[in-house]
C-alpha positions in Angstrom: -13.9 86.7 -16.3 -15.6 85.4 -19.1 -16.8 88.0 -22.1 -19.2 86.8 -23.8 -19.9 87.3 -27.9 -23.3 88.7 -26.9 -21.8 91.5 -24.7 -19.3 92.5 -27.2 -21.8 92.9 -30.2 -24.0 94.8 -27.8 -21.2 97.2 -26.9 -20.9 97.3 -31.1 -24.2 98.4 -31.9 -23.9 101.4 -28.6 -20.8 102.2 -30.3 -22.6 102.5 -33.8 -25.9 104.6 -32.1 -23.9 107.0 -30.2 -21.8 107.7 -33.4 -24.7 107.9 -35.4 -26.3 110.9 -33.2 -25.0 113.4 -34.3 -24.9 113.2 -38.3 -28.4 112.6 -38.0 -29.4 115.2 -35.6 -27.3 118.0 -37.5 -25.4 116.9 -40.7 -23.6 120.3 -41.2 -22.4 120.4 -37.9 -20.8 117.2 -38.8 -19.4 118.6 -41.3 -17.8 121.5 -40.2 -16.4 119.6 -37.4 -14.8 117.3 -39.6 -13.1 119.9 -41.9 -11.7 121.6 -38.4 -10.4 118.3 -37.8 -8.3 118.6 -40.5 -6.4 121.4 -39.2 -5.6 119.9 -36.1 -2.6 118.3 -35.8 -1.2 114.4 -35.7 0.4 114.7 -32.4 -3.0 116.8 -30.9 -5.0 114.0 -32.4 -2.8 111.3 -30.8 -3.2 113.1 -27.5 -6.9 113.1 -27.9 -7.3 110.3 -29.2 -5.1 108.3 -26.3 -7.2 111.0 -23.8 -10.5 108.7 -24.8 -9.5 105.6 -24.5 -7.9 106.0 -21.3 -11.2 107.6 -20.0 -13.1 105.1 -21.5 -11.6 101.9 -20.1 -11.3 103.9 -16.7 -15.3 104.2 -17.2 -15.6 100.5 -18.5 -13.0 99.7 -15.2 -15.9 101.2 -12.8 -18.8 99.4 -14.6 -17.5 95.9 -14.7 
């Protein structure tokens, strides 16, 4: 399986649009989401955090 520099740099720039959706489409919302985040805690973060990465290589698994 051979990955090529052109797939990866696409898969970049997806990654930079979809996180760029929602600070355009409501900056406050942003905001207040970010200040929540605050409040949560390291090990909740870690959870989630660990949460989307295994459902994103399980989704990247049944795509390639």
């Amino acid at each position: 399986m051979s990955v090529q520099w052109s797939d990866l740099i696409a898969a970049l720039a997806l990654f930079l649009v979809l996180e760029g959706i929602t600070p355009f489409l409501n900056p406050r919302g942003m905001k207040r989401a970010m200040a929540r985040l605050l409040e949560v805690g390291d090990r909740e973060l870690r959870i989630a955090g660990l949460g989307s990465m295994l459902v994103g290589l399980a989704v990247l698994y049944l795509v390639r």
